[in-house]
C-alpha positions in Angstrom: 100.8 93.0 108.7 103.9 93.9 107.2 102.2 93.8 103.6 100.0 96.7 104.9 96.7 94.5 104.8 94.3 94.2 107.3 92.4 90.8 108.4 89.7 91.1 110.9 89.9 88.0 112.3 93.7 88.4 113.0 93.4 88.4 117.0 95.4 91.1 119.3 98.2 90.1 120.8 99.2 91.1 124.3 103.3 90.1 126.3 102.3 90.7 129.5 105.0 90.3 132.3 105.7 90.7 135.7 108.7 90.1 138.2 107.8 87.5 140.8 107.8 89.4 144.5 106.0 87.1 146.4 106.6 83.6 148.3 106.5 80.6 146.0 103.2 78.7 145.8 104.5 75.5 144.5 107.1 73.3 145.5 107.8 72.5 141.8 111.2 72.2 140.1 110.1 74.6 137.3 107.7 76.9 139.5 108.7 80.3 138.7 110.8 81.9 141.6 110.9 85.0 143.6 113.1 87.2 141.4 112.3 86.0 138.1 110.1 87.2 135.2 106.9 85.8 134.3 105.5 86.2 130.5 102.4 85.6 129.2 101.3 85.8 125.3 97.6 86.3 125.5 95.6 86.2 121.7 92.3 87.9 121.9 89.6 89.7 120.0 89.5 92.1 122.6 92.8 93.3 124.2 90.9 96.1 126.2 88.4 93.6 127.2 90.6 91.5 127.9 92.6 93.6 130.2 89.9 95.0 132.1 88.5 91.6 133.1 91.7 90.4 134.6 92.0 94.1 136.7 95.3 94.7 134.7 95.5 98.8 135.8 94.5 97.8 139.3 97.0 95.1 139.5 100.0 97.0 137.8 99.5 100.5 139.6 102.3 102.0 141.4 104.4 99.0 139.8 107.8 100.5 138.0 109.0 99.5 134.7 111.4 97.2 135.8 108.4 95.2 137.7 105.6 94.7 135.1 105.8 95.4 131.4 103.0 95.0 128.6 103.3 95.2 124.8 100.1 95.5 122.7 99.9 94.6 118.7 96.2 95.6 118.3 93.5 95.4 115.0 94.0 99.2 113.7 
């Protein structure tokens, strides 16, 4: 990307995060806790698709900056 060319077939590439506010649903050692941050990397030929078919606006609405963040790198 940084050469300026374009490749199709490169996916888009979402961070999606989110601050844990809700009781823990696994007594595992490494089970992300109340408090912290959860990231996901997502790769995808779609990112809209891909963010409407997990309900990302209805999930994140009303949620501040400091609760949920997303950063796109999309096909231009």
């Amino acid at each position: 990307m940084s050469q300026g060319t374009t490749d199709d077939s490169f996916p888009d590439i979402l961070i999606l995060a989110g601050l844990k506010k809700t009781p823990l649903l696994s007594s595992a050692p490494d089970a992300l806790q109340t408090g912290e941050c959860g990231v996901d990397v997502v790769e995808t030929q779609s990112a809209e698709s891909f963010l409407m078919a997990i309900g990302w606006e209805n999930k994140t609405a009303g949620k501040s900056i400091e609760d949920v963040f997303k950063v796109e790198r999309r096909k231009e």
